[in-house]
N, C-alpha and C positions, 0 to 999 in steps of 0.2 A: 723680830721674833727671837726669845733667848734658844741656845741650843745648850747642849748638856755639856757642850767646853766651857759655857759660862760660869759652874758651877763647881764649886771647889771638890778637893781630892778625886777628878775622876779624869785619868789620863785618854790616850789614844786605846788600850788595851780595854780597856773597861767600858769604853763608850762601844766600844765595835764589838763585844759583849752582850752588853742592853739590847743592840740593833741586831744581835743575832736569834732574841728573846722575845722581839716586838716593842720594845722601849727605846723611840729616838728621840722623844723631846723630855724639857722639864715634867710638864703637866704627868706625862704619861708617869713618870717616876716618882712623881707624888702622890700621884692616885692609886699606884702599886703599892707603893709604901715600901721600906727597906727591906723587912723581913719576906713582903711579897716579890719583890723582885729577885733578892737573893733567891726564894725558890723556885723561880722561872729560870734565873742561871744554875740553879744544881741540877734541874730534871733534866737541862740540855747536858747536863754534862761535864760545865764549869766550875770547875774548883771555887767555894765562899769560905772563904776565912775569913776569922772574927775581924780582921785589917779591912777587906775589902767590904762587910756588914755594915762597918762602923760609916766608912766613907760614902758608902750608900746615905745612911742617916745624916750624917752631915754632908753630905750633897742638897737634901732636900732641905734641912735648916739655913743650908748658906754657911756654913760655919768649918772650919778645920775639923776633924774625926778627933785629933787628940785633944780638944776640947769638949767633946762629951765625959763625961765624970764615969770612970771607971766601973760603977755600979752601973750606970745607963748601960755601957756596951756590953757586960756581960749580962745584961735582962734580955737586950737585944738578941743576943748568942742564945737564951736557954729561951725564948722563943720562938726564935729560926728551928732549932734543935727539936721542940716539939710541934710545932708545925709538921718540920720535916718527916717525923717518924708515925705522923698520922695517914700518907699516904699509903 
């Protein structure tokens, strides 16, 4: 079964993060979705910067975060951003 060290830019800090949130496996993080779990870790508490946003997104693609295309991450960012300020 993969766990979420299989899954690129997301260290020891960030998984035990997720798991503070209710997000221990892949599945769970991609059914959240990046901007949804970033807001599961802001309402705890945890600082999301657009670093740690992006690497969510590319956790879920499989892919490195600085290979999302500079437009992507900062959609991502004024998403998260409104999301967030609808609560």
């Amino acid at each position: 079964m993969p766990s979420l060290s299989d899954l690129p830019n997301l260290g020891k800090t960030v998984i035990a993060e997720l798991a503070r949130v209710g997000i221990t496996t892949p599945a769970q993080l991609k059914r959240a979705g990046s901007v949804g779990a970033a807001l599961k870790l802001d309402r705890a508490g945890i600082d999301v910067c657009t670093s740690k946003l992006s690497g969510l997104e590319g956790a879920i693609r499989g892919i490195r975060w600085h290979k999302i295309p500079a437009e992507e991450r900062a959609e991502l960012r004024k998403r998260f951003e409104e999301r967030r300020s609808q609560r």
